[in-house]
N, C-alpha and C positions, 0 to 999 in steps of 0.2 A: 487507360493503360495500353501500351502497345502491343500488337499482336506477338503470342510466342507459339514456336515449333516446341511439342516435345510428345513422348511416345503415347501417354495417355494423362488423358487428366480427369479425375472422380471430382463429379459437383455436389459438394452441400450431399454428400452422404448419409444415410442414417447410422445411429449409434451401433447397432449393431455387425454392419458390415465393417464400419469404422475399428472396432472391437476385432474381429475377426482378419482384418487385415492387418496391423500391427501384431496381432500374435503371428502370423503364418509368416510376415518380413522379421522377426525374428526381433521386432522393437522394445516388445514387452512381453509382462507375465501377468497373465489373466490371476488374479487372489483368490483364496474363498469366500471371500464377500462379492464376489463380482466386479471387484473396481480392476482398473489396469493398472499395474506397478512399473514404471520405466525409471533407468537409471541415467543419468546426462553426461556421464561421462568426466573429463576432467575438469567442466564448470558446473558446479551446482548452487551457485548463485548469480546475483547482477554480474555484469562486468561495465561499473562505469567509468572506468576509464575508456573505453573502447566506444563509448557515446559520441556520436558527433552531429551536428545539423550542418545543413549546406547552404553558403553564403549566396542568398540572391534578392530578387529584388524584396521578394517578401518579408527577409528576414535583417538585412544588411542593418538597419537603423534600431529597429525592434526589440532583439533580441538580448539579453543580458549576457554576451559573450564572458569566455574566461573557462576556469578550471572544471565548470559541471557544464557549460553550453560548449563545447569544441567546435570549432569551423572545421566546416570541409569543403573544398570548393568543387562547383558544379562539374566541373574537368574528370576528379577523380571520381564524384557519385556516378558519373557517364561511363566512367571506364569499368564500375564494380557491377553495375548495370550491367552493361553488356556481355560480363563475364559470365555474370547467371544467366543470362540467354543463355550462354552456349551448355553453361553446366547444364541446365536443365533440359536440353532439346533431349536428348537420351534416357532420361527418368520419366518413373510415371509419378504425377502430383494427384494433392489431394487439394478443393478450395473449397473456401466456405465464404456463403453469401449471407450479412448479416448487419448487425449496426450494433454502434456505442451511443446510448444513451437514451433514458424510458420513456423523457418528456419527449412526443414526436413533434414539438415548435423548435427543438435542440437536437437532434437528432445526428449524427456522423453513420452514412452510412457505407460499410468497408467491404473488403474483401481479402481474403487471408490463403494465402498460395502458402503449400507444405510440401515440403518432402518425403515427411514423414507423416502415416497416417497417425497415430499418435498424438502429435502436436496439432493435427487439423479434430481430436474428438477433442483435447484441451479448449481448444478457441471456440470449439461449438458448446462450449459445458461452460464457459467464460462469459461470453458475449452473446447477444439479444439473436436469437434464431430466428434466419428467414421465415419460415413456419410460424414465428407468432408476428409477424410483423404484416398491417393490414398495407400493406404500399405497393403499387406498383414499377417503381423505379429500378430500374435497369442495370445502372452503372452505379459504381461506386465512387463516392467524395475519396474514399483515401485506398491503396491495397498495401496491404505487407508482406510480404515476399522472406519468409522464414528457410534457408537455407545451409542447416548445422556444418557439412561437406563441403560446402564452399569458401574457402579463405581469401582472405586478402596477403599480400605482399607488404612486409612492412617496408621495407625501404622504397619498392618502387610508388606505394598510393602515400607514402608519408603519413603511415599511420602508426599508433604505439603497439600494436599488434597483429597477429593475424586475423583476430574478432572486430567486427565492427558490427554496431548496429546506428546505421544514419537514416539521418527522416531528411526530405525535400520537398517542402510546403510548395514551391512552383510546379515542381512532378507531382506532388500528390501521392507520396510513396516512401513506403519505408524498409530498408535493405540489411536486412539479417540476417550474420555468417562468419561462422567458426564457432558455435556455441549449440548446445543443443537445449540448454536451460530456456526453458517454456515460459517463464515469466518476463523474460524481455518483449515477447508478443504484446503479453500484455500493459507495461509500461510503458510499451514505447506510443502505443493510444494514447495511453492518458498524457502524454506528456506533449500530444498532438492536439486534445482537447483543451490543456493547460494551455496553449499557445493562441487556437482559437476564440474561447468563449469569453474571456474579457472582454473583447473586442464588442460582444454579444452584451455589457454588463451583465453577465452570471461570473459566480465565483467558482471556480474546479477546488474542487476539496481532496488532501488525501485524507480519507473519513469514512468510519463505516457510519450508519444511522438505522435506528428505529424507532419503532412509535407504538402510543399504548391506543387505547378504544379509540381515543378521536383525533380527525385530521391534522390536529393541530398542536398533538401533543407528541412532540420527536426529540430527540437527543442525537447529537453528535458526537462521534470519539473519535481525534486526531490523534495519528501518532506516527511514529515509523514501525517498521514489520518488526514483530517481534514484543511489543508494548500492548499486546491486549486488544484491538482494535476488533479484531474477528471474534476470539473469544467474548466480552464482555458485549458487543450488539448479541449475538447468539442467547437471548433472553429467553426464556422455556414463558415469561410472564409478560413480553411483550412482543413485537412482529417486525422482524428483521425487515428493513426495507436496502438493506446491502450492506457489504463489508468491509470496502476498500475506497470506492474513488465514488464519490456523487457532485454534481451541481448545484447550486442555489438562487433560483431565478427568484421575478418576481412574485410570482406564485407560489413557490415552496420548491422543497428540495427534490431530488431524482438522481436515480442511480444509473453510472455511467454502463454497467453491466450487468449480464442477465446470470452472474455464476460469483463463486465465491473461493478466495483462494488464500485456504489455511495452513499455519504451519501445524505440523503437528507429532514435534517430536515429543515426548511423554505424553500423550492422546490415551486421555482415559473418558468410559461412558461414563463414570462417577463426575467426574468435574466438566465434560464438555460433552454435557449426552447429544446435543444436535450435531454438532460436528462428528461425533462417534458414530452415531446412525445415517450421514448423510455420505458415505464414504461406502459405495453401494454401486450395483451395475450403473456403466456408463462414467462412474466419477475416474479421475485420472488423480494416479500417485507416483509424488515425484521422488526417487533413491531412500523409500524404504524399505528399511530389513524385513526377507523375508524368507520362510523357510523354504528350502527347495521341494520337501516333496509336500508335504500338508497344502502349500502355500497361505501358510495362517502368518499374519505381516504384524511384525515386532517395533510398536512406535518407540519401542522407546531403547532402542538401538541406535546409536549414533556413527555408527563405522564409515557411514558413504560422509554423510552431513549432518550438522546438528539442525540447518536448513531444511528438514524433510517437509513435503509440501503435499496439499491434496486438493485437486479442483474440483467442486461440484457445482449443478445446477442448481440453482436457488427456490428454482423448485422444491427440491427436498428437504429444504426447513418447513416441519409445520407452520402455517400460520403465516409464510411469507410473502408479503403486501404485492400485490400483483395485479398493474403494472404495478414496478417500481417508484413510487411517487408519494409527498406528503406536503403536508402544509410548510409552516415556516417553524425552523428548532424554539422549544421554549430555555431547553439546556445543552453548552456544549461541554465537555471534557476534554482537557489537554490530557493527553497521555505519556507519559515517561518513565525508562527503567532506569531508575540512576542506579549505576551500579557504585558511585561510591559511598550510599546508605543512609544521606543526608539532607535529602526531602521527605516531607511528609507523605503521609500517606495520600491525604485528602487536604486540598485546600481552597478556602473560596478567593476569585481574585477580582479587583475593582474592573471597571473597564481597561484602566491606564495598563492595569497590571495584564491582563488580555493582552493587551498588543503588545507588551515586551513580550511575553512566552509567545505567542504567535509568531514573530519575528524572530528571536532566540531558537524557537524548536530545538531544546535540548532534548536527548537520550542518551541510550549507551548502546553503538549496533552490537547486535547479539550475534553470535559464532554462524557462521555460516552464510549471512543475509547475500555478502557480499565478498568478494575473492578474497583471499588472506586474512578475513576477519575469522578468529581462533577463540576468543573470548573477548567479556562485553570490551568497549571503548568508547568512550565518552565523547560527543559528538554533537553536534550543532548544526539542523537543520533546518534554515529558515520553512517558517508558516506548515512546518511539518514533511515537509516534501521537497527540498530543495533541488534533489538528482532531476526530478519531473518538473522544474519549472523555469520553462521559457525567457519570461519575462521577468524585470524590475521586480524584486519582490515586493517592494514600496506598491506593485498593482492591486495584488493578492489582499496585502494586508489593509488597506485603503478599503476595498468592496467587503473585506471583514467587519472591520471596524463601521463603517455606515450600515450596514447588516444589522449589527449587537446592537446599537442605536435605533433602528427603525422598528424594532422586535421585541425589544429589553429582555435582551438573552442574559440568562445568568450565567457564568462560565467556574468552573474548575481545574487544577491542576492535579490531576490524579499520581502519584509514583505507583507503578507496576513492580517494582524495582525490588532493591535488598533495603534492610532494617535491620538495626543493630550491629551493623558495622559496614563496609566493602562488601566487593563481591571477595567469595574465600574466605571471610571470616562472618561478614552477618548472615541473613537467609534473606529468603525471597519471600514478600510479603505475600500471605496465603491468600489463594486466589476466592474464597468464600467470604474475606473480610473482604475484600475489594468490589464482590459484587454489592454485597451489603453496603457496603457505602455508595457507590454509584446510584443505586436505587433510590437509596434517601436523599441524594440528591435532585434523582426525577422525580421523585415524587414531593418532590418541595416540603422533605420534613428538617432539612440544615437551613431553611428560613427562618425557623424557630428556637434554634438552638445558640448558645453564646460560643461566642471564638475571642481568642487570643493572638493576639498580631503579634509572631516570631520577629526577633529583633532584626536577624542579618539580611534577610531577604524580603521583611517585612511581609511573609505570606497569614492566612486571617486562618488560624488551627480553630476546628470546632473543637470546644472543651468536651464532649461526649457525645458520642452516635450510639443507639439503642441499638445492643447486639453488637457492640464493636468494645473488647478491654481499652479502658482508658488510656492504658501506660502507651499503647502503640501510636495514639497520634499525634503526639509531639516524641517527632524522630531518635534529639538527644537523653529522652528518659529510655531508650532501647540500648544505649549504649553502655556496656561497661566501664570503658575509660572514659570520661569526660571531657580532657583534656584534648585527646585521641580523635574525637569528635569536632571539634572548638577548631582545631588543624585545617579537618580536611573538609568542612565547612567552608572556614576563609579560602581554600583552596578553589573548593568551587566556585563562590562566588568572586572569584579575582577570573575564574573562565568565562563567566558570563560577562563581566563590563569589559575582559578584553575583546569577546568575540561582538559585541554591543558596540566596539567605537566605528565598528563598518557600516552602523544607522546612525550615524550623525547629522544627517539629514530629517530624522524625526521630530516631531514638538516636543518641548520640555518635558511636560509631564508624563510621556511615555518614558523618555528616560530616563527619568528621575524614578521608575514606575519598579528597577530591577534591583539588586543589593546594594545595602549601606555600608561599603567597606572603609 
């Protein structure tokens, strides 16, 4: 990175001074738990529209340009560059020396320039702290330069905003500004390592995973935010090995970070006691309600965001596998909130049927994830992650599928989602039946039990899970109107084979693999 002037800059601080400095700049509000409470302002989610990567040699052929990959050319990254020079000569920063990723054969190791001290104890509660890292290296593969105060010119850089967050794989750097939401920090890594690690044969996963007593016994949970992914690895009965974004080499899985980062609006210790207790000094909370004078914080207050967000060390899950590292999954889970009521809860899928929902990534984004999203909308993200992915999704899902094959991974398609009707009229499938069935899936007890293959979408319903009422796993006996169902059913799957004709490039039997309309 090139040298910069500015009035001071704090390296790789401790939590506490970190802590102590955001409250006195007037960033945040220390809780009675000890965590730091900050509000972001008028973004409290992604902005991906404002994503762009910069056309060079690295990327120019590579890349799967278009509506989630935005070109930016190297002309304007130089010019937003150099603006944060100058913003910054006058500010005091905070940076953090650190890496993405647990396996150290895979390793990124970065650097994180803030403005705010705030967003630099984020990064440090997020990402693999110098302090546990045995290495003597220097310089960092990538820095990101997080800059809320800084804008861009929409007309003059040709951008659709004054937010931009751009990455530049020949710089080596990634350029944050107009946003003070803390989680672009963190995607824009992973979407850095999504770019990288192919190249490496490992697959970048958006996935949280854990594992029970032995090495070799892990699960995966794909999904987008808002589907479970953090809640359900969060197992009181198994050992979180991460929550969001891991690798899969040839040796097993690993997690791309050292911190965990949950939503948690209605946040009760009744349903999510690790995440309850893990929201503690040091941990950062992103625009929840709280009271001004008690400072006792109200998850389940929605007035900033329905998006409230909380990052902790992963430390403070008991039991959390450390390093971050495990064998090869014996079971994965697709996870999805369909908000229109008409997947199962549980289902088990063939390979073929894997790689269409792999590819598909259906859900519904939930209120807040992402700017203007108000309530759910039903959405289609290839391999689970599409905002975060670089390359051809045909790469991703290719090092899947040989994966499932080399492993004999059994796979599921979980709904997080509503039953017995839409969202607005059915409910949300309760979160106690969903762990219970997830379990019996790890634990290989839906090996044993008989299933029924739904006609429309041909998915394989277990006829009964032990501890789960019958009526709820075949979706249309939750439904009052029948017909009502039958609708918006076909509705759905006429979404899936239209958003399916953009894999026409797939073998037969994959697409043959999605509904029989």
């Amino acid at each position: 990175m090139d040298t910069f002037h500015t009035r001071k800059v704090h390296k790789n601080l401790p939590v506490s001074q970190l802590i102590e400095k955001a409250i006195t700049r007037k960033e945040a509000t220390l809780t009675e738990r000890g965590a730091l409470d900050a509000f972001t302002g008028q973004f409290t989610g992604r902005s991906p529209k404002d994503k762009y990567i910069v056309v060079d040699s690295y990327t120019r052929e590579k890349v799967k340009w278009g509506n989630v990959n935005q070109q930016m050319s190297q002309q304007t990254f130089d010019s937003l560059y150099q603006r944060a020079l100058a913003y910054i000569s006058e500010r005091e920063l905070f940076t953090f020396e650190g890496a993405a990723g647990a396996d150290p054969k895979h390793r990124l190791f970065i650097r994180v320039i803030n403005e705010f001290a705030w967003h630099n104890l984020f990064v440090k509660e997020l990402f693999i702290d110098e302090d546990t890292l045995d290495s003597d290296k220097l310089e960092p593969d990538f820095t990101v330069m997080c800059l809320p105060g800084l804008k861009a010119d929409p007309t003059e850089d040709d951008l659709n905003s004054e937010t931009f967050i751009a990455i530049s794989f020949e710089r080596r750097m990634v350029l944050i500004g107009g946003t003070a939401y803390a989680g672009e920090m963190k995607k824009s890594v992973f979407s850095v390592l999504n770019y990288l690690l192919p190249f490496e044969g490992i697959l970048p996963m958006h996935c949280s995973a854990n594992m029970g007593d032995n090495w070799d016994d892990v699960a995966l949970f794909f999904g987008l935010s808002g589907t479970g992914k953090t809640t359900l690895s969060a197992d009181p009965e198994r050992k979180l090995i991460g929550d969001d974004e891991h690798g899969w080499s040839d040796t097993g899985v690993f997690n791309f970070e050292g911190g965990c980062y949950a939503k948690c609006i209605g946040l009760s210790l009744e349903k999510e006691p690790q995440i309850w207790k893990a929201i503690q000094y040091g941990s950062v909370l992103e625009n929840v309600a709280i009271d001004e004078e008690t400072r006792k914080l109200n998850f389940h207050d929605n007035k900033h965001t329905e998006n409230t967000r909380a990052a902790y060390s992963i430390k403070k899950i008991p039991g959390a596998v450390t390093p971050s590292m495990a064998g090869h999954p014996k079971v994965i889970i697709f996870l999805t909130a369909d908000a229109s009521g008409v997947l199962p809860p549980i289902a088990k899928l063939t390979r073929e049927q894997a790689m269409y929902h792999f590819l598909s990534g259906y859900t519904s984004k939930l209120a807040g994830t992402e700017r203007g999203v108000t309530e759910p909308e039903a959405t289609f993200s290839t391999c689970f992650g599409e905002p975060f992915l670089p390359l051809d999704p045909r790469v991703y899902a290719e090092l899947l599928g040989k994966k499932i094959d080399d492993h004999a991974v059994r796979v599921y398609l979980v709904n997080t989602g509503w039953s017995g009707g839409p969202y607005g009229v059915g409910e949300r499938i309760k979160l106690a039946y969903t762990r219970a069935m997830v379990r019996a899936a790890i634990n290989g007890d839906l090996e044993n039990v008989a299933y029924q293959q739904e006609s429309l979408f041909g998915l394989f319903i277990p006829e009964a899970i032990a501890g789960i009422p019958t009526e709820i796993l075949n979706p249309r006996h939750t439904w009052k109107n029948l017909k009502a169902y039958d609708n918006k059913a076909r509705e759905l799957a006429e979404r899936f084979r239209e958003n399916f004709k953009r894999f026409s490039n797939v073998t037969q039997d994959i697409q043959q693999a999605g509904p029989k309309i």
